[in-house]
N, C-alpha and C positions, 0 to 999 in steps of 0.2 A: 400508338403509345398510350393513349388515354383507355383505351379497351382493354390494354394489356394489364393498365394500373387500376383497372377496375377487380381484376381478379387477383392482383396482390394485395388488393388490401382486403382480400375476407381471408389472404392465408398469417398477414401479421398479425402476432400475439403480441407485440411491446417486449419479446424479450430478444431480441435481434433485428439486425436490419431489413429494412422494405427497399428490396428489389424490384427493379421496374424493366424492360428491356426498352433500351436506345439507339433507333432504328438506325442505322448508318446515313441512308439520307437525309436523315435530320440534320445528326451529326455536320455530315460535309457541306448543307449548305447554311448552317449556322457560323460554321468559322468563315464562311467568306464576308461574314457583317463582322462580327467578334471571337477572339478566343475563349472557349467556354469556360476554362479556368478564371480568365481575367474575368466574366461578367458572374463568377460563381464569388468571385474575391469581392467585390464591388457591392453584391449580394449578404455579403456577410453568410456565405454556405459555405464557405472553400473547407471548412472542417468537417460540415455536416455531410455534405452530398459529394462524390468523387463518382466517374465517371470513365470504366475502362471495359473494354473486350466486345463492346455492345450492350453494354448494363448500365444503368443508374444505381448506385449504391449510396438509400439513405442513411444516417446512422439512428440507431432505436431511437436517443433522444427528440431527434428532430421530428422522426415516423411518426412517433408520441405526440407531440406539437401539432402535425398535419390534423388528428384525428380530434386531440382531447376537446375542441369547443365546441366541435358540434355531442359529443358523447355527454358532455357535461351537460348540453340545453335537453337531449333524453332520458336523463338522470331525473332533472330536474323535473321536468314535466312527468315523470313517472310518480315521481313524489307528490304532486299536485294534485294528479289523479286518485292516488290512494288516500289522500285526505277528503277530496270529494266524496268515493265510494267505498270505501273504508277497506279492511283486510282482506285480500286474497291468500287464496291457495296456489295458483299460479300466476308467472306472469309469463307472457309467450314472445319469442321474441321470431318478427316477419318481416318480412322485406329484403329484397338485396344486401342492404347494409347489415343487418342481422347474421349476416357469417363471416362478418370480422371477427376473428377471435378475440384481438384485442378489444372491441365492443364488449364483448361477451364476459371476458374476462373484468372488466371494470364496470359490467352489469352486477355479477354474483359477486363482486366484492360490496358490492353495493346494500344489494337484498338477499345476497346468500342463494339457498338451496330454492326458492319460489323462480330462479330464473330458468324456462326451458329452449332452447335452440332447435328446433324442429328440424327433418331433413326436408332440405330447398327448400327453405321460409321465402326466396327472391318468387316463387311462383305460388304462396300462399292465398295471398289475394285473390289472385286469376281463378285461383280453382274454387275458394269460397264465394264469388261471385255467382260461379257456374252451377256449385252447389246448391245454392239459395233462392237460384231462378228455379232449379229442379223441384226444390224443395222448399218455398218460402217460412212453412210454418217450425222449420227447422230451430231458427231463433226465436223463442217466445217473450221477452221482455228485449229491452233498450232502455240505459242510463243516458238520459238528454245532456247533449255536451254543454248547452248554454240555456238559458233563460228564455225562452219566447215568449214575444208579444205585440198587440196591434198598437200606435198610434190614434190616439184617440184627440178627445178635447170634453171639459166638463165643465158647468158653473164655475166663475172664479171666484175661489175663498183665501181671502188674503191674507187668512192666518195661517194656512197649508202650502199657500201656492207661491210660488216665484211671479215678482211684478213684472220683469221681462216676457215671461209666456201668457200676462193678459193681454186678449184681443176682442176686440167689441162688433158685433155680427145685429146688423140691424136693432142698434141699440141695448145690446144685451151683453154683459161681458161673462167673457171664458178664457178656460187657461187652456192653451194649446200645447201641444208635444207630450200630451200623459201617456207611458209606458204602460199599457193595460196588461198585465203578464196573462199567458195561457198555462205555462206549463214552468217551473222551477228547474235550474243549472241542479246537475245531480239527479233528478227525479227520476225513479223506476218507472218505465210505460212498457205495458203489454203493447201485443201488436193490433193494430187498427184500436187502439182505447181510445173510448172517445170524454177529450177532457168536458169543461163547462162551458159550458154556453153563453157568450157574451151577446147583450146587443149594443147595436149603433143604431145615431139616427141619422137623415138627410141633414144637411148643414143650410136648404134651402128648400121651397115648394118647388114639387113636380122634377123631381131632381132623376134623369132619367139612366145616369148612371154614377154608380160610387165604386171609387178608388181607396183601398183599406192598405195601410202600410204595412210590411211585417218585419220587423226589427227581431234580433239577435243580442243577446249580452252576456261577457261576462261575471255577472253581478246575478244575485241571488233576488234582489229587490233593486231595478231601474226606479229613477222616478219621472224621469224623461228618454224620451228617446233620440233628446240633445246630449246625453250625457257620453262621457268619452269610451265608455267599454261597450257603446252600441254600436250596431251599423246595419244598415238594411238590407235583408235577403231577401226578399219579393213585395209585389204586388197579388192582393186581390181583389180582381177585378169582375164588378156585377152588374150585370145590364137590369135594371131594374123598372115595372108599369108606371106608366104617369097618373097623374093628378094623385099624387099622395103627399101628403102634409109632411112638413120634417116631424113630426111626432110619430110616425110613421117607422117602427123599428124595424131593425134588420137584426137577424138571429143568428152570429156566426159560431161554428163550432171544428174548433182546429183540429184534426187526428195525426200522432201520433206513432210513432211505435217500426212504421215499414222506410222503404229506403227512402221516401222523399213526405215531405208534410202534405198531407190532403185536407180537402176544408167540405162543410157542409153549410149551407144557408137556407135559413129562413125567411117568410114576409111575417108581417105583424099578422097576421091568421093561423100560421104556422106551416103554408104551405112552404116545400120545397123549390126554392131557385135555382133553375136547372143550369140556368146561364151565368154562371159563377166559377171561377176558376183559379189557381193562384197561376201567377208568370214570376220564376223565379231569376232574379239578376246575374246572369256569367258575366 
């Protein structure tokens, strides 16, 4: 039943009923708990949804109801999008759900003549995946969907900083949780671009390995990575030589651009740290 309603709802347009087929076995062992009328009455559907010959019969109304809040939250986010990265010439519509009509049809009422329906958008994906291993230089920029950046900590200046995120480190005080951004929500990157180069330093002598946050936001400008439209996508983690002073920086440099964030690290000399890597959080 669920498979079957899989494939009516890419033939509903909103302007008729969504048919669904009602396997008999369902049917018959469903009335041995309830009459399907009575639990349709009790439902408040006994006008919407009827039930005869082996069919589900929604009526458009209700079809309409099934569909419109998840269509309205792709509206919405569509609109989000385009104020991010400003006017297109198309917009492409992929995914299984992409051939509802009625999607489609309350897309282009939406944006008009920029909406396009591809044939089989439900195997879009799969096949640009396939494409892009073939071919990676295929896509040459990428609009970053969020803000990235490390967790840091720096002198605390009590005029800038929040008295919460002082903390006092062998008598020195600092404000902890700074949002250090690499890259800007919205921002056009090539592939493999390499952004700026931030350092860190050890938080202690002889510190033989450091752990670097990497937070994600909402927000154009974090100023912590307490703040609520954050949340953390990996660690980078570095094994790093002993007897070095925490003045002692570390040169990270985030890239950009391909399917997953790559990093490059520095020693205070500028040599290359090979044993560097990000672990990203599933």
């Amino acid at each position: 039943m669920l498979a079957d309603f899989e494939i009516s709802k890419r033939k509903f347009d909103g302007n008729d009923q969504l048919v669904v087929n009602f396997p008999a076995q369902f049917s018959e062992s469903y009335v041995e708990q309830e009459q399907i009328d009575d639990a349709l009455q009790k439902a408040g559907c006994y006008k919407d949804i009827k039930i005869k010959r082996g069919r589900m019969f929604i009526s458009k109304d209700k079809g309409q109801w099934i569909f419109d809040k998840t269509i309205d939250q792709v509206i919405e986010r569509t609109r989000i999008l385009l104020k991010v990265i400003g006017d297109v010439d198309y917009i492409i519509l992929v995914g299984g759900f992409s051939e509802s009509k009625y999607l489609q049809t309350r897309m282009k009422e939406t944006f008009g003549d920029k909406i396009v329906a591809p044939i089989e958008p439900r195997t879009a994906v799969m096949r640009a995946a396939v494409l892009f291993g073939q071919s990676p230089a295929a896509i040459q920029t990428r609009v970053s969907k969020y803000s990235y950046g490390i967790a840091t900590m720096n002198h605390f200046k009590p005029e800038i900083h929040s008295e919460e995120k002082r903390i006092v480190i062998d008598g020195r005080e600092y404000c902890d949780d700074i949002f250090e951004k690499h890259v800007s929500i919205g921002q056009e990157i090539t592939v493999e671009q390499n952004m700026n180069e931030m350092t860190y330093y050890p938080t202690i002598d002889n510190q033989a390995h450091a752990v670097l946050q990497v937070f994600a936001s909402s927000k154009e400008n974090p100023k912590y990575v307490t703040d609520e439209d954050c949340q953390q996508v990996g660690l980078l983690l570095i094994e790093m030589k002993k007897n070095h002073k925490r003045d002692f920086g570390i040169k990270v440099k985030l890239i950009f651009g391909g399917t997953e964030i790559q990093v490059e690290v520095r020693d205070g000399h500028g040599n290359t740290i090979k044993n560097a890597r990000m672990d990203f959080l599933g």
